[in-house]
N, C-alpha and C positions, 0 to 999 in steps of 0.2 A: 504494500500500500504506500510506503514512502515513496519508492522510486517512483511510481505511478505519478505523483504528486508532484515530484518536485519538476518530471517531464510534461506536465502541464504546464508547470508556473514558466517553464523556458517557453514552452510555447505562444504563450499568452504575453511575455515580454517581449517576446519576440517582434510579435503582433502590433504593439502599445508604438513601434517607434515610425510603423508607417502611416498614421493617423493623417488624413489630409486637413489641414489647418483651416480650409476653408467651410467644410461643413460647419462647425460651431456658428462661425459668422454666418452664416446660413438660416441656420434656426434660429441666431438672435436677431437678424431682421425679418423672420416671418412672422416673429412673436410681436415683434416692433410694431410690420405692418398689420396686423391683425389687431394690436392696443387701439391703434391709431381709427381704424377701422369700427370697434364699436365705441371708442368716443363720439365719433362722429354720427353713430348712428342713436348716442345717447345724446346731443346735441341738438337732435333733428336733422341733421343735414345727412339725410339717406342717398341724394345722390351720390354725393364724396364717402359716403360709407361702403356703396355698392363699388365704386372703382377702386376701392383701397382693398376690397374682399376677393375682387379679380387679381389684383397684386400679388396677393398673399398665398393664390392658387401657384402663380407664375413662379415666385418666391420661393415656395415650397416644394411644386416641381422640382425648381433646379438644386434644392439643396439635396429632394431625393437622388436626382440623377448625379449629381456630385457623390453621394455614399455608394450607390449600386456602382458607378465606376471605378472608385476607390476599393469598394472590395473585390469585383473583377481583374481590376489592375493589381492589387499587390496580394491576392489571393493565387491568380495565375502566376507570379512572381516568388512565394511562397511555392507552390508546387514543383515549377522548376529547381529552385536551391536543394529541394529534399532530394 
């Protein structure tokens, strides 16, 4: 059970240092635009609430597509090293 363990935890540091830096920023401006979004809609101004809710689609997309590339990319990268 130790060995087991301690070849996980390499694995998982392993992992930890190819982190794409952009996704965080990602989710913290989808958070951003979505805040933004029901102020506006707490406001009354539901036009500007409804285009900051398309944003946040947009936003959100890309931050997904940012994470499924990044594990693509260094998951495929990952398998060749082994």
């Amino acid at each position: 059970m130790g060995s087991t363990d301690s070849e996980l935890d390499s694995i998982f540091q392993d992992n930890k240092r190819h982190r794409n830096r952009l996704v965080p920023i990602g989710a913290f401006l989808t958070a951003g635009v979505l805040t933004a979004g029901l102020i506006s809609f707490k406001r009354g101004n539901s036009q500007l609430g409804q285009q900051l809710m398309r944003a946040r689609v947009l936003v959100q997309g890309g931050t997904v597509a940012l994470m499924v590339g990044s594990a693509y990319y260094y998951g495929d990268n990952f398998k060749r090293a082994g």
